[in-house]
N, C-alpha and C positions, 0 to 999 in steps of 0.2 A: 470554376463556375461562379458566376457572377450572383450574389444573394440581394433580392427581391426588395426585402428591406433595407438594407445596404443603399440602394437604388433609390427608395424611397424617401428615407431621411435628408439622403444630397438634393433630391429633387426639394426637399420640405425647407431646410436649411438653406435653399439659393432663394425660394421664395420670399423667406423673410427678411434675407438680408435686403435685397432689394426692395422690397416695403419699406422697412427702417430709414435706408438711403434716402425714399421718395415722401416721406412723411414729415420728416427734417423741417422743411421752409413752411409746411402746414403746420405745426405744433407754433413754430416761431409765431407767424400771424394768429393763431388762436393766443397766443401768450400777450399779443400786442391789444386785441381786443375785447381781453379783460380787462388787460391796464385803463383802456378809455371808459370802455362801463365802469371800471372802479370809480374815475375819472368825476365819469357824470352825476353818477350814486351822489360822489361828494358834492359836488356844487348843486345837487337838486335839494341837498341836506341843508345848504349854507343859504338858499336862496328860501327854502320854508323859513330855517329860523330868520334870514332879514324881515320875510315876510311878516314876522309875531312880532316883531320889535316895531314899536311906533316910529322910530327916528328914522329908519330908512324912506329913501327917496325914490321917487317912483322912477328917474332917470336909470338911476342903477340896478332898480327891476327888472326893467324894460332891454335894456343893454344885456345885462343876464341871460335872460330869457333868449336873446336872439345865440346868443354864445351859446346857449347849450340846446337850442336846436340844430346848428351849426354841427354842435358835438354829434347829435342823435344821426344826423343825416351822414356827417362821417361813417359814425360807426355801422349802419343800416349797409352803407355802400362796402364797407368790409367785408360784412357778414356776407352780403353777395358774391364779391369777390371769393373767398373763402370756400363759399359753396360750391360755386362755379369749379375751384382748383380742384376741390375734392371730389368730384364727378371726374373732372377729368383724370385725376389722379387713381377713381377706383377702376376707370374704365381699362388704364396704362395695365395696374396691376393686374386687370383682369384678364387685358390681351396675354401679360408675361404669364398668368397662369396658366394660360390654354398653350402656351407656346412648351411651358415648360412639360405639364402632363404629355404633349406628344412626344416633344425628346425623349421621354422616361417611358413610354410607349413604346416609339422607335425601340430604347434599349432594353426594353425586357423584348421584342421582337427578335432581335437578334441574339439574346441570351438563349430565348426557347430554339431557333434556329441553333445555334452552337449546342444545346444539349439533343437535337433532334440529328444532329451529324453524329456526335460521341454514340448516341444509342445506335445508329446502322454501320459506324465504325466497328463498335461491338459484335454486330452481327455476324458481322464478316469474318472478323478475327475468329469469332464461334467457328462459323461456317470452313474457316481455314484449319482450323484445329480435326474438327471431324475430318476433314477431306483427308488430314494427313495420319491420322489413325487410320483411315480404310485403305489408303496408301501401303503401310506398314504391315495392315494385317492381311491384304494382297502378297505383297513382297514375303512373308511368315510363312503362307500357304504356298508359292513358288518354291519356295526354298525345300518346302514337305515333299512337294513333287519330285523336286529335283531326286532328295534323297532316295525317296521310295523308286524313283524313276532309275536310281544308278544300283540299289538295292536289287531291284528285278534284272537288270544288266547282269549284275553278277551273278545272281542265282541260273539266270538261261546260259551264261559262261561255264557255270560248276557243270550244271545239267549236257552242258555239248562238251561236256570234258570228258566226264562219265561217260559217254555214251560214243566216244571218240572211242575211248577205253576199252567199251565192255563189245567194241567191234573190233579192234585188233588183237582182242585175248582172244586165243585159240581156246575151243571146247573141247573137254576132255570127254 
């Protein structure tokens, strides 16, 4: 018999693995758009301090400035991307979950059907066992008759022997 849990754990176990698999190239691009936010953090840090220092030029402010909206818009369009993958991604996961709860469905269907045979198998078997005792205690009671039946045989045998007997004795 197939155990419930058993069932469960494989159904839990294939779930995750296949998440794990599917999550893979989304952890990658999460890792990639930190590194640019890190990225930008820094040159937003390096372009305040130019800003404090009188010597810089406003060319390379200005130049700056388009570079790291440049950065921002990259990274904006990521994060969409990103988002995007992960919908899609929970949705996959979501299908494989439904997919897999019914297999695990299916199989305890057919576990409960396999234990719903074994119990009328039993029954039967029950039902065979009586029959064959009432069988045996028929054939016990035959066998009674038989004797009591050859029993009286013999006794009406004695009885017309006797009586064979006590008519060809002459009376005295």
């Amino acid at each position: 018999m197939v155990d419930k849990k058993l069932v469960e754990n494989i159904a839990k176990s294939k779930v995750e693995e296949e998440l794990g698999e599917e999550l893979i190239p989304l952890r990658a691009q999460l890792q990639q758009m930190q590194s640019t936010l890190s990225q930008l953090q820094s040159q937003q840090q390096q372009q305040a301090s130019q800003m404090m220092s009188p010597s810089s030029s406003s060319a390379m402010s200005s130049s700056g400035q388009a570079n790291g909206t440049q950065q921002v818009n990259q990274l904006l369009q990521q994060m969409q991307q990103f988002r995007t993958q992960a919908q899609q991604q929970q949705q996959q996961s979501f299908q494989q979950l439904q997919q897999t709860i019914q297999q695990v469905t299916q199989m305890l269907g057919t576990v409960a059907q396999t234990i719903q045979s074994f119990s009328v198998l039993a029954q039967m078997t029950q039902q065979i066992d009586q029959s064959q005792q009432q069988l045996q205690q028929v054939s016990m009671q035959q066998s009674l008759f038989q004797q009591q039946a050859q029993a009286m045989q013999q006794q009406q045998t004695a009885m017309q022997n006797q009586l064979s007997q006590s008519n060809t004795t002459p009376m005295q």
